[in-house]
PQR file of N, CA, C, O and H, with PARSE charges and radii, in Angstrom:
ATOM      1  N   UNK A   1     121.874 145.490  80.754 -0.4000 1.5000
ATOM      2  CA  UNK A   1     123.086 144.970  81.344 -0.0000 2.0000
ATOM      3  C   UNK A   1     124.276 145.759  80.794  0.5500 1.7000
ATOM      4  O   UNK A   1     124.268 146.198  79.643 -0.5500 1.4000
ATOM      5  N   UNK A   2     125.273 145.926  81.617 -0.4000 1.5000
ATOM      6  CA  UNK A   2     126.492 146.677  81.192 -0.0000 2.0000
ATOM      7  C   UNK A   2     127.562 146.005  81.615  0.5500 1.7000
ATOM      8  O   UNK A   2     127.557 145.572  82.767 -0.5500 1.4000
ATOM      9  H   UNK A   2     125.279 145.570  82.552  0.4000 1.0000
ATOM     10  N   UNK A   3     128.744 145.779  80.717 -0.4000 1.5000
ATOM     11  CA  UNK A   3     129.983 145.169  81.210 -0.0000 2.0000
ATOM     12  C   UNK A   3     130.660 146.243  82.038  0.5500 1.7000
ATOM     13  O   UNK A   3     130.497 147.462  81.994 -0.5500 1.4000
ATOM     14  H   UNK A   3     128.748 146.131  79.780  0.4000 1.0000
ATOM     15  N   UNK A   4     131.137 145.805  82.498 -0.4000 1.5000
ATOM     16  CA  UNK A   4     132.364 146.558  83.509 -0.0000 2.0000
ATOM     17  C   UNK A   4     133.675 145.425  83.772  0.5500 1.7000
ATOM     18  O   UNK A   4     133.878 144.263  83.420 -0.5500 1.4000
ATOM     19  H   UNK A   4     131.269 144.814  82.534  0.4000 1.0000
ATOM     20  N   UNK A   5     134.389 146.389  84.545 -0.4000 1.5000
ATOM     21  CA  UNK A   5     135.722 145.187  85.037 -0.0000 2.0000
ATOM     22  C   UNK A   5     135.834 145.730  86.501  0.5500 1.7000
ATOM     23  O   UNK A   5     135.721 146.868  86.954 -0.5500 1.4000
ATOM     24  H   UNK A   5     134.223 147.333  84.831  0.4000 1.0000
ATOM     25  N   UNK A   6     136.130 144.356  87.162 -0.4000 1.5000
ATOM     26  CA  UNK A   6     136.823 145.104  88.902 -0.0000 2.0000
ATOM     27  C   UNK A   6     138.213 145.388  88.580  0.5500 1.7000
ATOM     28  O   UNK A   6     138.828 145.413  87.514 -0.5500 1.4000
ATOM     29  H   UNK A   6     136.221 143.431  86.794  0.4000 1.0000
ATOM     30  N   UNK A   7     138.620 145.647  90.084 -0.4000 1.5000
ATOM     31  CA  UNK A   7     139.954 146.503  90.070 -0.0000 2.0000
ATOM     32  C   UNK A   7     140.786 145.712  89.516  0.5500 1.7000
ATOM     33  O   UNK A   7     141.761 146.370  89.153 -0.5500 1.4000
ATOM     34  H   UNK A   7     138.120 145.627  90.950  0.4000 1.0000
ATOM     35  N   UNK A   8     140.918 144.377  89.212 -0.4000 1.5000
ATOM     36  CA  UNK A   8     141.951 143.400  88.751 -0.0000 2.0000
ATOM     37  C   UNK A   8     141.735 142.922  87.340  0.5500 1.7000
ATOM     38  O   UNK A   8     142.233 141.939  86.791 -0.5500 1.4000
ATOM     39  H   UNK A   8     140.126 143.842  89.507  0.4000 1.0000
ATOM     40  N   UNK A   9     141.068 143.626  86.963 -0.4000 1.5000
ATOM     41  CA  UNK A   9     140.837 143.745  85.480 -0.0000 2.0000
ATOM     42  C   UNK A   9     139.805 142.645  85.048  0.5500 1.7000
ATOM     43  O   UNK A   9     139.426 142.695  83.877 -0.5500 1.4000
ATOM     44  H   UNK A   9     140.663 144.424  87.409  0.4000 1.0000
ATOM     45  N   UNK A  10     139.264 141.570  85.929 -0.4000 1.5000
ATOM     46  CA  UNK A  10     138.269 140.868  85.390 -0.0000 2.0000
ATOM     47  C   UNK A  10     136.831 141.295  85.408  0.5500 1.7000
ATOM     48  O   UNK A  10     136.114 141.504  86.386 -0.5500 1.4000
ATOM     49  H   UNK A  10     139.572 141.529  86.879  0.4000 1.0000
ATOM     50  N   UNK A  11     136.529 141.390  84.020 -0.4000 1.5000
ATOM     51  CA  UNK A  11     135.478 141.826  83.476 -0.0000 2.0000
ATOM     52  C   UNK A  11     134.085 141.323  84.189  0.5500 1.7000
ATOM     53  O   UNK A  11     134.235 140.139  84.489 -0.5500 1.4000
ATOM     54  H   UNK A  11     137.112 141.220  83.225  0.4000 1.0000
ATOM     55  N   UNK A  12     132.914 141.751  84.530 -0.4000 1.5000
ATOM     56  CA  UNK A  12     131.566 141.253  84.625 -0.0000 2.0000
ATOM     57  C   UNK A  12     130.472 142.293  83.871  0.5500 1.7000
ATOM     58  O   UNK A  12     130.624 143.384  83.321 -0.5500 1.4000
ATOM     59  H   UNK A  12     132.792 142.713  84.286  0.4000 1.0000
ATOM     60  N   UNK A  13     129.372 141.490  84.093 -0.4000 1.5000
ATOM     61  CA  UNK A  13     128.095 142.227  83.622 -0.0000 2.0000
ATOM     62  C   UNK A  13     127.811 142.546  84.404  0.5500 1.7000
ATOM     63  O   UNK A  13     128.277 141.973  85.388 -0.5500 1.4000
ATOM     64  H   UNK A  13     129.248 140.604  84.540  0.4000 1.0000
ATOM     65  N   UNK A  14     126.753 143.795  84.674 -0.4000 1.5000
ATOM     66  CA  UNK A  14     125.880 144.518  86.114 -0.0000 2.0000
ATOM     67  C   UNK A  14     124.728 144.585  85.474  0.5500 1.7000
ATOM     68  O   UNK A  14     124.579 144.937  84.304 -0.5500 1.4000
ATOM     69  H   UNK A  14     126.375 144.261  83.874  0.4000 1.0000
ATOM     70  N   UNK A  15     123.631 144.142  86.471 -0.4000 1.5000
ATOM     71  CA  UNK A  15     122.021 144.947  85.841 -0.0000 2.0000
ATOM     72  C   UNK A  15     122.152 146.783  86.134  0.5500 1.7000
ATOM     73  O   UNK A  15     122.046 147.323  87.235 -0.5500 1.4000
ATOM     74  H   UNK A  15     123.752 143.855  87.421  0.4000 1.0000
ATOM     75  N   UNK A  16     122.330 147.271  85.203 -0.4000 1.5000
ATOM     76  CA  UNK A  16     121.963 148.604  85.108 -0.0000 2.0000
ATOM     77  C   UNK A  16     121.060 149.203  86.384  0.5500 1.7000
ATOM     78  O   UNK A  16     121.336 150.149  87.122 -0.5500 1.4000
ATOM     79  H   UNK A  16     122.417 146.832  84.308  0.4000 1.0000
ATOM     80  N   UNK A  17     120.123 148.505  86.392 -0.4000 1.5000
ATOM     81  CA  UNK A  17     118.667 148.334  86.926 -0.0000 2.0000
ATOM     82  C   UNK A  17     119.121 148.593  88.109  0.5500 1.7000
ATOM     83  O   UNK A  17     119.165 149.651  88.737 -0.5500 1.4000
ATOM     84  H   UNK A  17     119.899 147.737  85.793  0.4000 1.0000
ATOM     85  N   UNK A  18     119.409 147.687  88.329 -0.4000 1.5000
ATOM     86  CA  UNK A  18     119.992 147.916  90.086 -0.0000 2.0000
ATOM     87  C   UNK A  18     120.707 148.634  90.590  0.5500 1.7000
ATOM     88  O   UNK A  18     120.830 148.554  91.812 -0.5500 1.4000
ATOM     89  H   UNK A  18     119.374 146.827  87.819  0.4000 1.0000
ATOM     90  N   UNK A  19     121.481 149.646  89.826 -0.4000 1.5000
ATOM     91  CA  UNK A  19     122.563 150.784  90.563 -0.0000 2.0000
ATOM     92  C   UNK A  19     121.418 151.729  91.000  0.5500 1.7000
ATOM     93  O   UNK A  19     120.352 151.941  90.421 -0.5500 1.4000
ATOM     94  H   UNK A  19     121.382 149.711  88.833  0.4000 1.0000
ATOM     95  N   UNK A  20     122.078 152.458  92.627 -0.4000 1.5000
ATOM     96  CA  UNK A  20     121.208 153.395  93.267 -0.0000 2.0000
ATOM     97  C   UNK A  20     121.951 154.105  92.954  0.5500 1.7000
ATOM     98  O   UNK A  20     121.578 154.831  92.034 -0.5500 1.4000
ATOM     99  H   UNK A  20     122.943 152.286  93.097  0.4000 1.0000
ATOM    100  N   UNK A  21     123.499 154.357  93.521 -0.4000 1.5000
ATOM    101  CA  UNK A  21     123.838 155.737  92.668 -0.0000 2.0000
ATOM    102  C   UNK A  21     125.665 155.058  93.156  0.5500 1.7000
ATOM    103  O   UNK A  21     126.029 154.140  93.891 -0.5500 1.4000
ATOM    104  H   UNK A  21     123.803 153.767  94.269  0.4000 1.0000
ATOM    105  N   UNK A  22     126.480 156.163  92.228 -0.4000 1.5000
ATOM    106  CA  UNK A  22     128.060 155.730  91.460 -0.0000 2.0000
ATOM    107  C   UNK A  22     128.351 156.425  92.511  0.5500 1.7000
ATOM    108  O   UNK A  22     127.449 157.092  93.018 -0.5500 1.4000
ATOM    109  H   UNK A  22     126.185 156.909  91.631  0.4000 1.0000
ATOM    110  N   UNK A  23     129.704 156.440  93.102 -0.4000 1.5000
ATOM    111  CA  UNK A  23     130.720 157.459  93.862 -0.0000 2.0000
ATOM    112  C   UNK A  23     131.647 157.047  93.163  0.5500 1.7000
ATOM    113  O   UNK A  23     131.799 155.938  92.652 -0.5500 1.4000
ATOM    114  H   UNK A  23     130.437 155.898  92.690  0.4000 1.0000
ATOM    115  N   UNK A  24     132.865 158.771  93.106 -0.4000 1.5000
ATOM    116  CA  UNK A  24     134.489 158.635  92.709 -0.0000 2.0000
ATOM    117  C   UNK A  24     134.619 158.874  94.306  0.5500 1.7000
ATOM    118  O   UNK A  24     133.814 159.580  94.914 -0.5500 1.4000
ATOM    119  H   UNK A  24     132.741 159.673  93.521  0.4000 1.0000
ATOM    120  N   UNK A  25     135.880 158.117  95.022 -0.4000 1.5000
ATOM    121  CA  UNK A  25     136.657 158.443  95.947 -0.0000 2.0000
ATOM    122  C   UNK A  25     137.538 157.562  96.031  0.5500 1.7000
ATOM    123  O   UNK A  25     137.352 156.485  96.597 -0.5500 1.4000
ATOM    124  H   UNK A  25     136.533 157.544  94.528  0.4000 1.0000
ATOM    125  N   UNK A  26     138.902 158.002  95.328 -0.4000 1.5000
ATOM    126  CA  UNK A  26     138.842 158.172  94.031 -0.0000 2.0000
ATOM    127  C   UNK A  26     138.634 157.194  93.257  0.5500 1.7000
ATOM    128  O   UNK A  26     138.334 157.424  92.086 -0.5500 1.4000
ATOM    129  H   UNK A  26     139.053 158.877  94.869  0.4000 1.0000
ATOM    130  N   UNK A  27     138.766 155.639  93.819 -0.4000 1.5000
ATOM    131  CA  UNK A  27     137.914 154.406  93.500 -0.0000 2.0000
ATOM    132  C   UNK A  27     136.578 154.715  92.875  0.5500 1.7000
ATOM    133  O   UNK A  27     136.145 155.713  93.452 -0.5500 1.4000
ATOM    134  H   UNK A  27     139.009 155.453  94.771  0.4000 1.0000
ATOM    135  N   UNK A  28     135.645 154.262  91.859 -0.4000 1.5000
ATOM    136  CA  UNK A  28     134.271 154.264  91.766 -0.0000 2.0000
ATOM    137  C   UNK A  28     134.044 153.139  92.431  0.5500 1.7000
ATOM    138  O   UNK A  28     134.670 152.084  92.535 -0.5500 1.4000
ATOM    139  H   UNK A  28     135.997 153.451  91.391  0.4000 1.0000
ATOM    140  N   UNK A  29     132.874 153.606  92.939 -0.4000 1.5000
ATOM    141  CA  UNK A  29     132.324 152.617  93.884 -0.0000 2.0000
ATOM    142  C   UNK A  29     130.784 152.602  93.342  0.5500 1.7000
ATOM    143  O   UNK A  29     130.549 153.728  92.903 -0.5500 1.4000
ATOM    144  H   UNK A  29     132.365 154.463  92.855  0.4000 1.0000
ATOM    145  N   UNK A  30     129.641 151.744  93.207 -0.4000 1.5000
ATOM    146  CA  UNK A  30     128.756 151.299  92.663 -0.0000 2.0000
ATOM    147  C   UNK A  30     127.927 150.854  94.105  0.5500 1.7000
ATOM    148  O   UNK A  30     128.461 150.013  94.828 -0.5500 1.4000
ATOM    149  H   UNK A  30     129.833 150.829  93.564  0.4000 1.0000
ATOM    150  N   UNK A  31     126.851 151.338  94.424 -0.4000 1.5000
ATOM    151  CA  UNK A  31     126.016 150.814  95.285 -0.0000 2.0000
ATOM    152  C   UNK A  31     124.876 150.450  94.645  0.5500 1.7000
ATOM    153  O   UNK A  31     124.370 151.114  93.741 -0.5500 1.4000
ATOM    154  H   UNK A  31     126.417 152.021  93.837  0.4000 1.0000
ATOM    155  N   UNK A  32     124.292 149.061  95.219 -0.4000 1.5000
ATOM    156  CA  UNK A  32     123.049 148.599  93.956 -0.0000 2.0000
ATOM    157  C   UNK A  32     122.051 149.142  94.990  0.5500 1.7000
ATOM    158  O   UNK A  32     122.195 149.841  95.993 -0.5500 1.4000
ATOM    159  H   UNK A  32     124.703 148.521  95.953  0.4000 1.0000
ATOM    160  N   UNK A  33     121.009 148.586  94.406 -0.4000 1.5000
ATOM    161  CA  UNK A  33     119.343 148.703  95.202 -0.0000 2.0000
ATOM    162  C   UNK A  33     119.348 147.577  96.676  0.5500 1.7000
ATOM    163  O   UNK A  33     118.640 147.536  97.681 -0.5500 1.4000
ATOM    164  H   UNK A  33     120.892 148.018  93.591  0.4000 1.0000
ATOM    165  N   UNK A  34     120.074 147.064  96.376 -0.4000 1.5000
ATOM    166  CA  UNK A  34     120.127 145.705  97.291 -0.0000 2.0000
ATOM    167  C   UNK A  34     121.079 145.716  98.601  0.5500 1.7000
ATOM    168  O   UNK A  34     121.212 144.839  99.454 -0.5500 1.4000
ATOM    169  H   UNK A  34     120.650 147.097  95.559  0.4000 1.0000
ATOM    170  N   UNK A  35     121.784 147.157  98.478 -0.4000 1.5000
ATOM    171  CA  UNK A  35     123.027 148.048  99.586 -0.0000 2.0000
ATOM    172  C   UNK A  35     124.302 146.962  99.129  0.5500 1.7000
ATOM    173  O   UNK A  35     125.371 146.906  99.738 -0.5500 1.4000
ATOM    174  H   UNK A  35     121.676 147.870  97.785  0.4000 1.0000
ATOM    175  N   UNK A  36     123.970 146.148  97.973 -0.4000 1.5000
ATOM    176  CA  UNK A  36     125.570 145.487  97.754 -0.0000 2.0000
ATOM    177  C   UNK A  36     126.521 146.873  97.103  0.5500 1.7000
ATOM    178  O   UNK A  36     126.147 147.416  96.064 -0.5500 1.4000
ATOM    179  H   UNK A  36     123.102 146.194  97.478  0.4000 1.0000
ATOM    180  N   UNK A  37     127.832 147.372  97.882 -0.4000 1.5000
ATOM    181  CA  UNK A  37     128.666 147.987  96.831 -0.0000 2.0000
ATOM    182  C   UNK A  37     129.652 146.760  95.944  0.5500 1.7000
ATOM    183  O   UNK A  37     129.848 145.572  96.201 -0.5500 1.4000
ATOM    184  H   UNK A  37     128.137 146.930  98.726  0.4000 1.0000
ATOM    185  N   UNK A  38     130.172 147.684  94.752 -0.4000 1.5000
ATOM    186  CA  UNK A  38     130.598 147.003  94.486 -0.0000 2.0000
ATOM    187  C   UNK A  38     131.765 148.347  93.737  0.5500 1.7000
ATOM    188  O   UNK A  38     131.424 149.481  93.400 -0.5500 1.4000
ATOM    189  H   UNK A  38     130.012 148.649  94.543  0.4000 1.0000
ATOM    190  N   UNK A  39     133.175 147.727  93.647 -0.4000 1.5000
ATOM    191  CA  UNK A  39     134.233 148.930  93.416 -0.0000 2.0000
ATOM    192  C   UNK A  39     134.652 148.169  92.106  0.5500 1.7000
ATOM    193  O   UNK A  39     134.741 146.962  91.880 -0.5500 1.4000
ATOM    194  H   UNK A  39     133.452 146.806  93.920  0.4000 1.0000
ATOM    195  N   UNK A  40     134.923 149.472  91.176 -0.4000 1.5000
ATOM    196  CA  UNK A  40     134.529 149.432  89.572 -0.0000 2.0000
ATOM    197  C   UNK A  40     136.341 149.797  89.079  0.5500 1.7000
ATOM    198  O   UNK A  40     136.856 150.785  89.602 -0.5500 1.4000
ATOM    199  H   UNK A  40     134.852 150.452  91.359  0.4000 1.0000
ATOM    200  N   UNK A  41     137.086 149.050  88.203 -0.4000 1.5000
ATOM    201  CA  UNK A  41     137.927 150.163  87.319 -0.0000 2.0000
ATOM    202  C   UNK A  41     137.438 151.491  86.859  0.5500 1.7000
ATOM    203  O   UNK A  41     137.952 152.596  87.031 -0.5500 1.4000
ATOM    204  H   UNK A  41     136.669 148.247  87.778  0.4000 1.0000
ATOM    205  N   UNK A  42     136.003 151.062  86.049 -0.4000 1.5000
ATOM    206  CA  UNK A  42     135.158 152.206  85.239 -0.0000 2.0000
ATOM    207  C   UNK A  42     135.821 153.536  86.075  0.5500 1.7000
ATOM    208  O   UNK A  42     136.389 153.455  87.165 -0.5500 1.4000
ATOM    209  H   UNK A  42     135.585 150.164  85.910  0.4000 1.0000
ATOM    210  N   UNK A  43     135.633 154.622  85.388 -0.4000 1.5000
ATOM    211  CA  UNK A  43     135.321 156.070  86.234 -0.0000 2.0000
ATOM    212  C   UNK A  43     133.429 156.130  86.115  0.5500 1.7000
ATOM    213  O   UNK A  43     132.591 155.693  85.326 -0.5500 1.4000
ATOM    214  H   UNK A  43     135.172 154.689  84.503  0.4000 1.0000
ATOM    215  N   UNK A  44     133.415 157.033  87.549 -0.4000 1.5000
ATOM    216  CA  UNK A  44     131.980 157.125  87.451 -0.0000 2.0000
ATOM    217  C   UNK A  44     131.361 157.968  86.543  0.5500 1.7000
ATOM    218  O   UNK A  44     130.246 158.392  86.848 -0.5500 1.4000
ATOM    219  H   UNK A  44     134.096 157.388  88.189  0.4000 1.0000
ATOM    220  N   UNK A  45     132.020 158.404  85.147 -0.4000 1.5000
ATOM    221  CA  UNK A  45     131.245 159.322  84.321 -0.0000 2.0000
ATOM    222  C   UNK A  45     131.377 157.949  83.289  0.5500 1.7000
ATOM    223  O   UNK A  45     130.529 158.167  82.424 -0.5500 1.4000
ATOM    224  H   UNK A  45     132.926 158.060  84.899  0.4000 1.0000
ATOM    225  N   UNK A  46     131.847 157.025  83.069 -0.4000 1.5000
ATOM    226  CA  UNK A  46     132.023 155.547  81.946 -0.0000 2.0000
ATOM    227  C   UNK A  46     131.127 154.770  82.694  0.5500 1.7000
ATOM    228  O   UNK A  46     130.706 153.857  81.985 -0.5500 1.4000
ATOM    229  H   UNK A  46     132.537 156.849  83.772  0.4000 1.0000
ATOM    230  N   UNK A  47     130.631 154.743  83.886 -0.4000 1.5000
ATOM    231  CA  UNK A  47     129.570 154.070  84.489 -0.0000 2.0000
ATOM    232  C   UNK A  47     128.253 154.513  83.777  0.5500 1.7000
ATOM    233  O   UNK A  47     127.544 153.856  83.014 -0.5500 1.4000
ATOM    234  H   UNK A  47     130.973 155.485  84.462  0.4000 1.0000
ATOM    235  N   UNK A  48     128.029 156.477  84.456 -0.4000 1.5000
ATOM    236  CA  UNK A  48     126.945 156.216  84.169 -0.0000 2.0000
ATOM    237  C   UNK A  48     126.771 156.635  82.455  0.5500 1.7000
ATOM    238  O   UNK A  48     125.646 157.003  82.117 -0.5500 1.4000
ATOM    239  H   UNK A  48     128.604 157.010  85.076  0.4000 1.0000
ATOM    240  N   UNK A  49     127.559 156.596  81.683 -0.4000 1.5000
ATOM    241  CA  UNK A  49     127.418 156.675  80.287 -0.0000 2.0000
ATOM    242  C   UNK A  49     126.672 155.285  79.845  0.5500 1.7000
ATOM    243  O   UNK A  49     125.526 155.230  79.398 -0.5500 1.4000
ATOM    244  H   UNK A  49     128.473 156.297  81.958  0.4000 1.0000
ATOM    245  N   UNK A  50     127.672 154.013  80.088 -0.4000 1.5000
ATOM    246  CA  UNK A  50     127.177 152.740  80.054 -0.0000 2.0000
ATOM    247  C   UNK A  50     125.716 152.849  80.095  0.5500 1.7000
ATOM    248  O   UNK A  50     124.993 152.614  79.127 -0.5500 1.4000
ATOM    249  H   UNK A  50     128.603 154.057  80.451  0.4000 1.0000
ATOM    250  N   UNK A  51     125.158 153.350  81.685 -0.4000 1.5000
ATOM    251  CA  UNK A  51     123.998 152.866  82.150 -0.0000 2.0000
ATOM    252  C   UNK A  51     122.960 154.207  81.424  0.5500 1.7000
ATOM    253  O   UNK A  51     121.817 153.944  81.049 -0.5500 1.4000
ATOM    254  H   UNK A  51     125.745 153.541  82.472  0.4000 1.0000
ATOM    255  N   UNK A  52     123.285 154.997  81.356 -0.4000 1.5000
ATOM    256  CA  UNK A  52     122.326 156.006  80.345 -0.0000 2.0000
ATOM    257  C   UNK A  52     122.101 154.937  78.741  0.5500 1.7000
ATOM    258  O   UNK A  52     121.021 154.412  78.470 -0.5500 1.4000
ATOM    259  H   UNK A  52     124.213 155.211  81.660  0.4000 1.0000
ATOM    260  N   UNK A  53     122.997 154.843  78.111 -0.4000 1.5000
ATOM    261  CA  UNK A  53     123.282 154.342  76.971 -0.0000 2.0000
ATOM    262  C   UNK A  53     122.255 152.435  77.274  0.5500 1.7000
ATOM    263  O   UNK A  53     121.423 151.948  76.509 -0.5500 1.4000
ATOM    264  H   UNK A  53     123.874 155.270  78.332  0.4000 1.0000
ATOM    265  N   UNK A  54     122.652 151.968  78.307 -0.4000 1.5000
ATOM    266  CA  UNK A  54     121.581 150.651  78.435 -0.0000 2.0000
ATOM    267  C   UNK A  54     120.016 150.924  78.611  0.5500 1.7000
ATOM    268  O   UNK A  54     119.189 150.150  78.128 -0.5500 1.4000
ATOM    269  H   UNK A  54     123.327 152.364  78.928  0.4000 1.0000
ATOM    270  N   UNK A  55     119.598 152.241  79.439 -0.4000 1.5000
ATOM    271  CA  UNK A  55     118.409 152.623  79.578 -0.0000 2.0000
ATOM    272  C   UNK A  55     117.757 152.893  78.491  0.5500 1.7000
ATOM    273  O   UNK A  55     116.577 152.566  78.359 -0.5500 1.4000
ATOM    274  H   UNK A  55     120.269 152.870  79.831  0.4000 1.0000
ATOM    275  N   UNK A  56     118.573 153.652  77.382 -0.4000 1.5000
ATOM    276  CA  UNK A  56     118.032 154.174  75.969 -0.0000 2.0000
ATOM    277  C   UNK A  56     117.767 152.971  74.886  0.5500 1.7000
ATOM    278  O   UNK A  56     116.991 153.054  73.934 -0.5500 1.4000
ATOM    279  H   UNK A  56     119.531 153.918  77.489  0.4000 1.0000
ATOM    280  N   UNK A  57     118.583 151.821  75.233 -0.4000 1.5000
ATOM    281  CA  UNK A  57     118.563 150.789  74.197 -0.0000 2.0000
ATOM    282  C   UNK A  57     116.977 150.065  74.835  0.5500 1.7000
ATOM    283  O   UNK A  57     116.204 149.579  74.010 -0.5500 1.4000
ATOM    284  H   UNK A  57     119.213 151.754  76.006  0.4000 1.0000
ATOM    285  N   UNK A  58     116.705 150.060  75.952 -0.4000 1.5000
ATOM    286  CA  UNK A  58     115.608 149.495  76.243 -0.0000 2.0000
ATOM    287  C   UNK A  58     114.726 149.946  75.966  0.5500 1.7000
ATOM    288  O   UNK A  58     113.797 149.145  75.862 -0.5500 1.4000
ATOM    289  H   UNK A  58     117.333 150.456  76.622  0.4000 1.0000
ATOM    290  N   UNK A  59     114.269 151.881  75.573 -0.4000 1.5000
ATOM    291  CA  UNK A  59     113.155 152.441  75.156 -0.0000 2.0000
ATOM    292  C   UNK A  59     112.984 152.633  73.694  0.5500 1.7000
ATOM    293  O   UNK A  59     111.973 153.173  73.243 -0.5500 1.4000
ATOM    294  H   UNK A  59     115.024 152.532  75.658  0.4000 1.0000
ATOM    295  N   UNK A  60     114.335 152.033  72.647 -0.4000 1.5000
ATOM    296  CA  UNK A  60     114.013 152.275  71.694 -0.0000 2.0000
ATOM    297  C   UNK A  60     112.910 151.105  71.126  0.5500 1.7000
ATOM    298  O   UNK A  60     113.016 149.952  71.545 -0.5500 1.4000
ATOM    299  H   UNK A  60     115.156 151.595  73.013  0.4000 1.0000
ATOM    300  N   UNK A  61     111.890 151.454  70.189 -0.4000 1.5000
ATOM    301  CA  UNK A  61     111.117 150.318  69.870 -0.0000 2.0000
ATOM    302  C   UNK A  61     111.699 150.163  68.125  0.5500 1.7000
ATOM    303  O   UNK A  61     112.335 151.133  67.714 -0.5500 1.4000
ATOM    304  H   UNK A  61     111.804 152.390  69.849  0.4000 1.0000
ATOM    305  N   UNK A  62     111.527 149.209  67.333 -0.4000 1.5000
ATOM    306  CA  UNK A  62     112.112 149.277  66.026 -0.0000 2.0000
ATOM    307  C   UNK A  62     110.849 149.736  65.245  0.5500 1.7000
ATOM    308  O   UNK A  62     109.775 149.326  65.684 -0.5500 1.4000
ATOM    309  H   UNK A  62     111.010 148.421  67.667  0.4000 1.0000
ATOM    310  N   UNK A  63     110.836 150.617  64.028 -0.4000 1.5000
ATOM    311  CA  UNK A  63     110.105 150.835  63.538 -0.0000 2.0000
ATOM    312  C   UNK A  63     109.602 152.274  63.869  0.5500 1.7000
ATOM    313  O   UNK A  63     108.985 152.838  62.965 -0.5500 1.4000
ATOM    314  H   UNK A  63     111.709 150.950  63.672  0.4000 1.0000
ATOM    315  N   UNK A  64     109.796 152.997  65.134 -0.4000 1.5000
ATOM    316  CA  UNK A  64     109.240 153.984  65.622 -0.0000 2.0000
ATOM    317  C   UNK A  64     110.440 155.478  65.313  0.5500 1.7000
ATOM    318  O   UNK A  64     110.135 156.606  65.701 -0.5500 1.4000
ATOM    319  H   UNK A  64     110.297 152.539  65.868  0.4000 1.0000
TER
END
């Protein structure tokens, strides 16, 4: 899960999981798996940092 904020500054969580892919024009815009968009404050390079950075926390195992 990754926080984000919409354009009015209120914050939500997103499943990572579900983004198909980010657009800048010049809005980021967020399309999930599900064809919901959804338009982000984030820039789309703080998107997909977030969502790189949530993918990696899920493969780390402790101990390894």
């Amino acid at each position: 899960m990754i926080k984000l904020s919409r354009l009015d500054g209120e914050p939500f969580i997103l499943n990572a999981d579900l983004i198909r892919y980010v657009e800048s024009r010049p809005d980021t815009f967020i399309t999930l798996t599900t064809g919901e968009r959804l338009v982000v404050a984030e820039s789309m390079d703080e998107v997909v940092d977030r969502s790189v950075r949530y993918q990696q926390q899920k493969q780390w195992i402790p101990g390894r």
